[in-house]
Backbone as a chain_set.jsonl record, in Angstrom:
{"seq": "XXXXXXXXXXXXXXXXXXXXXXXXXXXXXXXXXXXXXXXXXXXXXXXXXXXXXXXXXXXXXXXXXXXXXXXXXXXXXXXXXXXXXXXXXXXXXXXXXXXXXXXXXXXXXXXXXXXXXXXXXXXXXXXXXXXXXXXXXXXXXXXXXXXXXXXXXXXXXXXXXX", "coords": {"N": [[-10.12, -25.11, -33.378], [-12.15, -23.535, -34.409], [-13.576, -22.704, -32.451], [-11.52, -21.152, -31.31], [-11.47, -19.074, -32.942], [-13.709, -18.458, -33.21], [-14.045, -16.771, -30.814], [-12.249, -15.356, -30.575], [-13.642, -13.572, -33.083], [-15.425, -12.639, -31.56], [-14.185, -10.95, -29.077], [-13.244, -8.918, -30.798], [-15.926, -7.773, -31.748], [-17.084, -7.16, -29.605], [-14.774, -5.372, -28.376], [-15.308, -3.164, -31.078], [-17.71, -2.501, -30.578], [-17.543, -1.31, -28.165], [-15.994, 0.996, -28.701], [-17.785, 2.269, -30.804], [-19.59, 2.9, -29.172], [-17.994, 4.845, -27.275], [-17.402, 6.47, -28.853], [-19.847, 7.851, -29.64], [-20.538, 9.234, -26.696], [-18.323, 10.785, -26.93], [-19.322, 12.294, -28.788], [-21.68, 13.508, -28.384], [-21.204, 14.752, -25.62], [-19.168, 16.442, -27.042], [-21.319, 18.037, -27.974], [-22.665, 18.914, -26.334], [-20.704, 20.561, -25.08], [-20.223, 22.685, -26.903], [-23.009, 23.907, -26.815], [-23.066, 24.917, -24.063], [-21.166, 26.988, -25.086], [-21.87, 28.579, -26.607], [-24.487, 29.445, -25.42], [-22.805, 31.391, -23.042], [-21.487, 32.783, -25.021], [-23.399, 34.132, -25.89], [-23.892, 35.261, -23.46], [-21.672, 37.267, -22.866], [-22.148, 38.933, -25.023], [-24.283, 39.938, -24.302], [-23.621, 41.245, -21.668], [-21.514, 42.919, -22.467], [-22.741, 45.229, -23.995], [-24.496, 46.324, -22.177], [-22.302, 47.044, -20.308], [-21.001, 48.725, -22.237], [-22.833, 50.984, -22.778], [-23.349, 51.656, -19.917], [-20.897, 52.613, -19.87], [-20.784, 54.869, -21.829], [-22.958, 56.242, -19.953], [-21.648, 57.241, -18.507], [-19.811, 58.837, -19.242], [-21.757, 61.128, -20.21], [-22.629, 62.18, -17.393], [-20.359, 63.065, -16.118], [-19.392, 65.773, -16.234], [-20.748, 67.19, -15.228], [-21.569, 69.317, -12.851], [-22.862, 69.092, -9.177], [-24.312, 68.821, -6.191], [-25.51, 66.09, -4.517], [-28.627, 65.992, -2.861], [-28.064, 65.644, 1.136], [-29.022, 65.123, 4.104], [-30.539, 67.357, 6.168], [-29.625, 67.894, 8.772], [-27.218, 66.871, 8.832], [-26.144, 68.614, 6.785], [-26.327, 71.308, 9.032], [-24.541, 70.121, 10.718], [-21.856, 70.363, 9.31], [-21.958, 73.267, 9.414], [-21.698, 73.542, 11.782], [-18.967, 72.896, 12.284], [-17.745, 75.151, 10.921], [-17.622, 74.984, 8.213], [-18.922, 76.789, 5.656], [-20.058, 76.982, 2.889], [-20.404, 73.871, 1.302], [-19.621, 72.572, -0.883], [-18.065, 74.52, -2.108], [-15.286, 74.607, 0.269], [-14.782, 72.174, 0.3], [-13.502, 71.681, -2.323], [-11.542, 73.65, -2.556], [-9.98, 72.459, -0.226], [-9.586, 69.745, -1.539], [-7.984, 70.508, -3.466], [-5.771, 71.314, -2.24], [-4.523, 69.395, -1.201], [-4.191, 67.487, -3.034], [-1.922, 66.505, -3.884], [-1.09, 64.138, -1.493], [-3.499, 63.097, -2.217], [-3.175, 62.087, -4.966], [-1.378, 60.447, -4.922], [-1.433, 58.389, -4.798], [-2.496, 57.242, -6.862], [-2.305, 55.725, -10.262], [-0.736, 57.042, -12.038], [-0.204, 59.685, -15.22], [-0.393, 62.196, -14.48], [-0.252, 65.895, -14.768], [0.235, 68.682, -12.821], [-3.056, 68.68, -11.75], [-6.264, 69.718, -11.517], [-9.217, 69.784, -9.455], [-12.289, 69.287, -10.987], [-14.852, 68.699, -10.751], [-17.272, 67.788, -8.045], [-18.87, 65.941, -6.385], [-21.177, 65.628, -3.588], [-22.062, 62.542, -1.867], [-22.788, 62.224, 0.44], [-22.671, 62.021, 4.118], [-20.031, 61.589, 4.529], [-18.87, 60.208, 2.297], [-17.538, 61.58, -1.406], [-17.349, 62.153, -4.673], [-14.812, 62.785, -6.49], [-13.788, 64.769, -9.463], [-10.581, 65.199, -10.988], [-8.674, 66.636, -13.073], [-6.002, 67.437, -15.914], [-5.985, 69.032, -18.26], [-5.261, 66.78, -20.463], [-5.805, 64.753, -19.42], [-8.524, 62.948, -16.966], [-9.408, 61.682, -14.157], [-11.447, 60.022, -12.009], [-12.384, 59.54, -9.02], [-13.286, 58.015, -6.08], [-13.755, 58.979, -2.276], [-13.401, 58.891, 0.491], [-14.223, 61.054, 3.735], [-14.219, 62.642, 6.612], [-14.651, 65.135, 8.813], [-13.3, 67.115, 11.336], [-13.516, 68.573, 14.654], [-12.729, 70.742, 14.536], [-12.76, 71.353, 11.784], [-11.364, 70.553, 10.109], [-10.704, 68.828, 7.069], [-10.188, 65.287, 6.356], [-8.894, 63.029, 4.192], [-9.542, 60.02, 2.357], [-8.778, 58.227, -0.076], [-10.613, 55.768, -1.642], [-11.312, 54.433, -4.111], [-10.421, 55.056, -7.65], [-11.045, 55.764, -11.128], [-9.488, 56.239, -14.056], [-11.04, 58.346, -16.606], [-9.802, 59.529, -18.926], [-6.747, 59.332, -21.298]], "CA": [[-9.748, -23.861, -33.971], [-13.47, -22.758, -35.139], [-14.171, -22.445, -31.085], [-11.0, -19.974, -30.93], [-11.735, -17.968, -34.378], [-15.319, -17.323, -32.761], [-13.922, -16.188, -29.673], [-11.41, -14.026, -31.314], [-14.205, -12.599, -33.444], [-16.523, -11.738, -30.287], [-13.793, -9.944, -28.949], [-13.533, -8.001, -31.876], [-17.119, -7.166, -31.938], [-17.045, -6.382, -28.402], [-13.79, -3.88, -29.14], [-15.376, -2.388, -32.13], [-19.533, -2.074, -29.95], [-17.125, -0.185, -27.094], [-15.396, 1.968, -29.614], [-18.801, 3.269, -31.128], [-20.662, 3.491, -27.635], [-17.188, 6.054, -26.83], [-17.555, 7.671, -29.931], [-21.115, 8.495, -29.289], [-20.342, 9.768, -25.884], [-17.406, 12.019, -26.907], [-20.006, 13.051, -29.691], [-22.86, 13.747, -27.425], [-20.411, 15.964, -24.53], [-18.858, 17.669, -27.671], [-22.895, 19.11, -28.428], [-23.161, 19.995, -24.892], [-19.818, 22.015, -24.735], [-20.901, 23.516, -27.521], [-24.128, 24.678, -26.559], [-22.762, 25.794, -23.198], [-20.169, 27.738, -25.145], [-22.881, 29.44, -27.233], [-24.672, 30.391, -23.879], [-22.021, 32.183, -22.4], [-21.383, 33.873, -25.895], [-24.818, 35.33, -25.522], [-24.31, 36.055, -22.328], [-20.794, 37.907, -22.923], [-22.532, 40.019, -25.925], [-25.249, 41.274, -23.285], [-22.784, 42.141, -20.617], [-20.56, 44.122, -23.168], [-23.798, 45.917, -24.057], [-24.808, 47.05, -21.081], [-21.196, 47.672, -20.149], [-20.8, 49.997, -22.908], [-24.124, 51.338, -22.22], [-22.889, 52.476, -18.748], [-19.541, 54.003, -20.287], [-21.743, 56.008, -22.71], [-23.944, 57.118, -19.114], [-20.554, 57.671, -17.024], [-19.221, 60.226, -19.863], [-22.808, 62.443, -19.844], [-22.549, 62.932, -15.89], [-19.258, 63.113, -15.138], [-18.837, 66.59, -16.524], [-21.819, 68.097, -14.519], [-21.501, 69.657, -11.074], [-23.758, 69.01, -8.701], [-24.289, 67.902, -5.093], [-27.107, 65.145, -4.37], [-29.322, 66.369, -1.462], [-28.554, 64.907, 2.196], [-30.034, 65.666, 5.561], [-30.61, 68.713, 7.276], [-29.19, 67.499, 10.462], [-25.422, 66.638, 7.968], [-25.538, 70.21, 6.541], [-26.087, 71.363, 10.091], [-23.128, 69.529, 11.131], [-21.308, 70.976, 8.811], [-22.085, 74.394, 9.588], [-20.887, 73.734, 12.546], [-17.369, 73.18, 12.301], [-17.344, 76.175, 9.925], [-18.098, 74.527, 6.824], [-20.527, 77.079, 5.197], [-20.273, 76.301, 1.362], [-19.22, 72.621, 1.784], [-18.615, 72.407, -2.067], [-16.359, 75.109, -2.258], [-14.672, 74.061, 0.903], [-14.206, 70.711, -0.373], [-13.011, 71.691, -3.941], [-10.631, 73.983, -1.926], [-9.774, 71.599, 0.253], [-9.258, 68.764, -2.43], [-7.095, 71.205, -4.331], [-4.573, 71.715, -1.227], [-4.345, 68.449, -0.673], [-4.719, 66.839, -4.312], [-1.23, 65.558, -3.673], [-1.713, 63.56, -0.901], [-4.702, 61.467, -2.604], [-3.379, 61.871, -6.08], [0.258, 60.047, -4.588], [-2.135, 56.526, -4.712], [-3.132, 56.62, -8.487], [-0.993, 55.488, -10.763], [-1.519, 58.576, -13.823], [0.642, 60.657, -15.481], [-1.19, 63.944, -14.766], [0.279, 66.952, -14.43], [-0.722, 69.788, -12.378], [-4.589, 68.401, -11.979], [-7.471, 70.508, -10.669], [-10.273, 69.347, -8.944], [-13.079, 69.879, -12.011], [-16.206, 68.617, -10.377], [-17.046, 67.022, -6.941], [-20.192, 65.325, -6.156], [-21.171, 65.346, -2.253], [-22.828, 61.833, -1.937], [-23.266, 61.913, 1.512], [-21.829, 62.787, 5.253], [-18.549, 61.066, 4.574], [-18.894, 59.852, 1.046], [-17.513, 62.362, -2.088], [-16.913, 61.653, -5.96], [-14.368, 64.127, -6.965], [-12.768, 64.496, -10.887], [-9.499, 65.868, -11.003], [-8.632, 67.018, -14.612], [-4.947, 68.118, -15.921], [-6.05, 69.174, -19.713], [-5.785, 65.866, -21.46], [-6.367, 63.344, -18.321], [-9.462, 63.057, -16.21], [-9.391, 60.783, -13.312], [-12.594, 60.382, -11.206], [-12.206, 59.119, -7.578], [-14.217, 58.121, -4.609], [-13.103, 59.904, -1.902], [-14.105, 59.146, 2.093], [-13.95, 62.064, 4.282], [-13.914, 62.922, 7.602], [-14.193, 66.311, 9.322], [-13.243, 67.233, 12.874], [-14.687, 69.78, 14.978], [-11.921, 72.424, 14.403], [-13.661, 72.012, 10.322], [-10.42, 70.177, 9.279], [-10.589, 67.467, 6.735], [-9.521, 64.26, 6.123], [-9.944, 62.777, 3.332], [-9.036, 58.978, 2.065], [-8.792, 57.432, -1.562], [-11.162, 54.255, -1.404], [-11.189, 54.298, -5.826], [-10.544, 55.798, -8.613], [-10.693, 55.328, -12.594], [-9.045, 57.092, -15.846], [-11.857, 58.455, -16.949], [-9.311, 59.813, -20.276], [-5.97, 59.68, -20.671]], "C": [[-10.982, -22.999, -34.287], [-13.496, -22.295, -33.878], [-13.08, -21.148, -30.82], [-11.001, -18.925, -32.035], [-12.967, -17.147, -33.806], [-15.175, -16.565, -31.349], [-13.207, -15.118, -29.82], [-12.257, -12.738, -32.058], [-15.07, -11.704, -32.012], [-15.464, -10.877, -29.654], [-13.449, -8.957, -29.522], [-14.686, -6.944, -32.027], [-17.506, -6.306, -30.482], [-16.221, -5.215, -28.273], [-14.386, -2.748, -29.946], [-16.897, -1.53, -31.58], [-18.894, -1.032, -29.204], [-16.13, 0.964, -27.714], [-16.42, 3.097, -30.037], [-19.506, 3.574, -29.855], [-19.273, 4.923, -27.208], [-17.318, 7.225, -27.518], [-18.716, 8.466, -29.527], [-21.16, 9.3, -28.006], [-19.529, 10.906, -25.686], [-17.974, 12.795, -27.746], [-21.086, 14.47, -28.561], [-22.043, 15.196, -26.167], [-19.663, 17.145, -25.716], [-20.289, 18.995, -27.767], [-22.822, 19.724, -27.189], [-22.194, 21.026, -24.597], [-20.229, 22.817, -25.722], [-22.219, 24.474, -27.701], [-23.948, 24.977, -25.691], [-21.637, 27.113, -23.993], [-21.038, 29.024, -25.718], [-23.315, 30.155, -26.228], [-24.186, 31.532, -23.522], [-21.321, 33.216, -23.71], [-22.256, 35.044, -26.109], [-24.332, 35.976, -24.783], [-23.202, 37.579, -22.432], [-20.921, 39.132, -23.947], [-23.431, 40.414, -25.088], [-24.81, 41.676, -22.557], [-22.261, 43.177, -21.352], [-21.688, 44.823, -23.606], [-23.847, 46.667, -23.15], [-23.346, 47.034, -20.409], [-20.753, 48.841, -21.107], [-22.437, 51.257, -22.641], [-23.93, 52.331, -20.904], [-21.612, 53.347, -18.827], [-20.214, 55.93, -21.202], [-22.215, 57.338, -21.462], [-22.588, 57.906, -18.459], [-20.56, 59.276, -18.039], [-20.159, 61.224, -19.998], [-22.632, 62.66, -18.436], [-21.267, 63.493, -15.832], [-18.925, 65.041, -15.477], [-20.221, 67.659, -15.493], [-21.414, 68.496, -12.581], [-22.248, 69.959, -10.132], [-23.594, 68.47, -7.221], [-25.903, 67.152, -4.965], [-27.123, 65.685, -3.028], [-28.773, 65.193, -0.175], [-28.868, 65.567, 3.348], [-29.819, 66.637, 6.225], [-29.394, 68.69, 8.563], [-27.335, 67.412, 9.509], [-25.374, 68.185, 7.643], [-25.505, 71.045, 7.951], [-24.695, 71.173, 10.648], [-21.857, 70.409, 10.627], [-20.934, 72.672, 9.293], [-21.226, 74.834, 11.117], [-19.595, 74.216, 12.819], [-17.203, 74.011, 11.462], [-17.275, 76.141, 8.791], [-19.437, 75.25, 6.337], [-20.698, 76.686, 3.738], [-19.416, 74.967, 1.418], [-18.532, 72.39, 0.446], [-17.303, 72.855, -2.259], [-15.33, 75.053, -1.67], [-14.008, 72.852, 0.484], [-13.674, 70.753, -1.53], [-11.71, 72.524, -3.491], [-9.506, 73.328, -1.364], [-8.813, 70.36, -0.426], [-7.787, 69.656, -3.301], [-5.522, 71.204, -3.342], [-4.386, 70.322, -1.371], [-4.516, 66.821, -2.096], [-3.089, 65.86, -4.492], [-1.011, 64.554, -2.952], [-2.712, 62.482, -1.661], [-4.322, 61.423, -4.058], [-1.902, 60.595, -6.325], [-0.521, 58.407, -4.786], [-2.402, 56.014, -5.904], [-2.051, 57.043, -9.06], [-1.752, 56.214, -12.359], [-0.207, 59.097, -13.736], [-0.222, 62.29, -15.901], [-0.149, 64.705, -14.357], [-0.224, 68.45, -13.967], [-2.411, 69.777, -12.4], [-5.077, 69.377, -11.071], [-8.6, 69.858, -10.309], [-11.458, 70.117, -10.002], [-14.304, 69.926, -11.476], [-16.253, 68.166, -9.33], [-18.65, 67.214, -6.463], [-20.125, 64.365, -4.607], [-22.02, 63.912, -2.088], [-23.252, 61.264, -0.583], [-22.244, 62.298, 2.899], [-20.616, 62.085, 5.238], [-18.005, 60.43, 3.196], [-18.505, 61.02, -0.456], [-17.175, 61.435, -3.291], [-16.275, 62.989, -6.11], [-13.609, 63.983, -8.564], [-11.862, 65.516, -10.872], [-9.385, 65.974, -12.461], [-6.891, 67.816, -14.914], [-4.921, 68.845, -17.509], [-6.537, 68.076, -20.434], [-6.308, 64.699, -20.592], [-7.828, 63.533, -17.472], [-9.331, 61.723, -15.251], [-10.688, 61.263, -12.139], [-12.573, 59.223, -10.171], [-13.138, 59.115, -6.498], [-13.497, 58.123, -3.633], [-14.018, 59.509, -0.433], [-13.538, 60.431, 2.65], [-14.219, 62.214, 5.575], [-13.835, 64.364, 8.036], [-14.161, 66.008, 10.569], [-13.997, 67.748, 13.357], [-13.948, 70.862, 14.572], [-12.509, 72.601, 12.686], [-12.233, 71.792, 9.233], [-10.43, 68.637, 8.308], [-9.696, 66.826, 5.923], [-9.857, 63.569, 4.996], [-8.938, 61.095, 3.153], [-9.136, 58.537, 0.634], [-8.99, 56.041, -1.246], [-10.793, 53.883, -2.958], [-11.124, 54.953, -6.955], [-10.27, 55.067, -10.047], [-10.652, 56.505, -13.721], [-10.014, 57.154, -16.779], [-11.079, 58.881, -19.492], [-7.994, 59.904, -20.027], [-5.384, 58.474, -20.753]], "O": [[-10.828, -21.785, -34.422], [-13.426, -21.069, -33.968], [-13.523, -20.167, -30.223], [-10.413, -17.867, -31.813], [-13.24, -15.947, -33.822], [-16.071, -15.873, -30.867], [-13.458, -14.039, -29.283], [-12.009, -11.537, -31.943], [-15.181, -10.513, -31.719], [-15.889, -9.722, -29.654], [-13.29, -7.942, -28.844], [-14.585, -5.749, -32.304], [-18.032, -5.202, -30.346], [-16.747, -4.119, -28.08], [-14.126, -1.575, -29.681], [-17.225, -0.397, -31.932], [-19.349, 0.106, -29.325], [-15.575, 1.758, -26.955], [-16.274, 4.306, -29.859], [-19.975, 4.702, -29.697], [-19.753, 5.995, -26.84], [-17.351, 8.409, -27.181], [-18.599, 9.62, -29.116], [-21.932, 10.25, -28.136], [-19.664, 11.773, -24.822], [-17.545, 13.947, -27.819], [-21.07, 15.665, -28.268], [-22.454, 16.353, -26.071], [-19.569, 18.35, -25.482], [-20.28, 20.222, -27.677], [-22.909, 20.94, -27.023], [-22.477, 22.096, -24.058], [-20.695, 23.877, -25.305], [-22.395, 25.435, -28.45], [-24.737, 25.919, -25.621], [-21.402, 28.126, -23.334], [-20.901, 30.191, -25.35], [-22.849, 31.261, -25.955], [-24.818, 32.587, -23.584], [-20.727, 34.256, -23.427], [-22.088, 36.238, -26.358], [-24.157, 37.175, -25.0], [-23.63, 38.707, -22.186], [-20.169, 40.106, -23.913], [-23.43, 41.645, -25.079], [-25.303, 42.768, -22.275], [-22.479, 44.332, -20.984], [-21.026, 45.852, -23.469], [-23.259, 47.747, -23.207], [-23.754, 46.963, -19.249], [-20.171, 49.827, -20.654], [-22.41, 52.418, -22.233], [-24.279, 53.511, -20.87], [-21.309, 54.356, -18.19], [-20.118, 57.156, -21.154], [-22.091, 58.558, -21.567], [-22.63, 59.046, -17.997], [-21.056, 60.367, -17.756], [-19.68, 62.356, -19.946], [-22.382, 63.862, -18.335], [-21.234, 64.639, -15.383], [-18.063, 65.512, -14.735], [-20.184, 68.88, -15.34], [-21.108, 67.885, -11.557], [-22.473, 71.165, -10.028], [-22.699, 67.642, -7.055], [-27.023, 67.581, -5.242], [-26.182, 65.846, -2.251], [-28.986, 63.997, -0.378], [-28.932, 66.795, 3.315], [-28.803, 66.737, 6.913], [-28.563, 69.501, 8.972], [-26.423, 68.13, 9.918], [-24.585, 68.915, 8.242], [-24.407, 71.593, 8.054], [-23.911, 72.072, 10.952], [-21.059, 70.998, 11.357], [-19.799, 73.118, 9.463], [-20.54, 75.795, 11.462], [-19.158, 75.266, 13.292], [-16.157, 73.715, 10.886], [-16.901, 77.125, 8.153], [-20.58, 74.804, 6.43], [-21.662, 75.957, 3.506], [-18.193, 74.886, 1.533], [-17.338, 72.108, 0.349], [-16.192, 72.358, -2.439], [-14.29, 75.279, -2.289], [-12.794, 72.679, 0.374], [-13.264, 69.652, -1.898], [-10.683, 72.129, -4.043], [-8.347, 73.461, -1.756], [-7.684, 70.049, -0.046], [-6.726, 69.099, -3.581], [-4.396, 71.099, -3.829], [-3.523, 70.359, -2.248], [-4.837, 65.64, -1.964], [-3.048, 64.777, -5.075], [-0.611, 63.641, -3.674], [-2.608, 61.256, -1.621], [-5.093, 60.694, -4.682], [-1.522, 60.066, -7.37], [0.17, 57.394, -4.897], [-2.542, 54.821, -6.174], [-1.234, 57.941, -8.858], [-2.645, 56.023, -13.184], [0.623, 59.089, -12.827], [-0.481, 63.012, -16.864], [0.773, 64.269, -13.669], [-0.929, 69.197, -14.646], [-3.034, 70.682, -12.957], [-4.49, 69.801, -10.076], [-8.994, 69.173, -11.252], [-11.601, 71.338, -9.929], [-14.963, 70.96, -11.581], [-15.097, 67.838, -9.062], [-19.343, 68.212, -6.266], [-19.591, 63.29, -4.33], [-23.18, 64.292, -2.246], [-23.861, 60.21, -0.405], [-21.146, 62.819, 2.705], [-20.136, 62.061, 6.371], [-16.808, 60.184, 3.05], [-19.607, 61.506, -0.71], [-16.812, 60.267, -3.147], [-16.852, 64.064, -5.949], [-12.864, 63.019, -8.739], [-12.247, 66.679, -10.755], [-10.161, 65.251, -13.085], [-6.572, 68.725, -14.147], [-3.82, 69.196, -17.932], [-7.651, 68.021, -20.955], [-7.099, 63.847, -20.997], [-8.127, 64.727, -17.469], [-9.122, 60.67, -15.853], [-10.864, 62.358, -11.605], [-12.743, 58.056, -10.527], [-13.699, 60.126, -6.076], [-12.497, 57.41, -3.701], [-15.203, 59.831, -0.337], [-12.513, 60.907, 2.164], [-14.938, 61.219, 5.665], [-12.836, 64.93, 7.591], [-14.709, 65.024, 11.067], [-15.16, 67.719, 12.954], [-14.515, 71.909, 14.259], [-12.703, 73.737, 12.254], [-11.968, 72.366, 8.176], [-10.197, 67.538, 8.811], [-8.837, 67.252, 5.152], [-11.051, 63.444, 4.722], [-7.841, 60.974, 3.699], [-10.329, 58.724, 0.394], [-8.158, 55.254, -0.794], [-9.944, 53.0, -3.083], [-12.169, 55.564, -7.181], [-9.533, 54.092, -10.195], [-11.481, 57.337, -14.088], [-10.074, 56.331, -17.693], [-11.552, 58.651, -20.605], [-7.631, 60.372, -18.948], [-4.327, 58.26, -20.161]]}, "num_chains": 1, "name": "protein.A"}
């Protein structure tokens, strides 16, 4: 009986050694989720930073009207097909045809105008439509022909207000 009391205890002691070696292991992976969780708390307060940061920049441009310079040889082009003020063409343009690309975004505008429109290149536009209280600002591919007719496509847009 002493030979099965001491065998009974060693499995005991063996039970109770692999109990604390688990403990210590579920201890040990708790620290590490926890210091990955921290991490990614950092990290999620410097993204929202510099995500608000860039909302701040969007709302100073977006109200400015401007075209960024491109190449001689593109305004050329232009000129061609009878495009002599391409802005006002294109703000024209956008206006006729504001149903058409406005039929893809899901807004409750009413009666929008084309407010600003930023040429960013020979097929590339940013245009902001505006109805009073909404603003929606859209990137905008384009396309002219030779007859100086364009096409235009809705690649993206976002609710700038509204």
């Amino acid at each position: 009986m002493n030979q099965e009391y001491r065998k009974e205890r060693l499995l005991y002691a063996i039970f109770l050694l692999l109990a604390v070696v688990g403990f210590l292991y579920a201890w040990n992976q708790n620290s590490a989720l926890n210091a990955r969780i921290s991490t990614l708390e950092d990290e999620n307060t410097r993204l929202q930073t510099s995500v608000d940061s860039l909302n701040n920049l969007d709302r100073e441009l977006l109200p400015v009207t401007r075209i960024v310079p491109i190449t001689e040889l593109e305004w050329r082009r232009f000129a061609e097909v009878g495009l002599g003020d391409v802005q006002s063409e294109f703000i024209r343009d956008l206006d006729l045809n504001r149903d058409v690309i406005l039929n893809n975004i899901d807004s409750e505008m009413s009666n929008p105008t084309v407010d600003a429109i930023y040429l960013l290149s020979n097929q590339w536009v940013m245009a902001n439509f505006r109805d009073g209280e909404n603003q929606i600002s859209a990137l905008l591919k384009f396309r002219v022909n030779r007859e100086g007719e364009v096409f235009w496509e809705l690649i993206e847009y976002h609710n700038v207000r509204g």
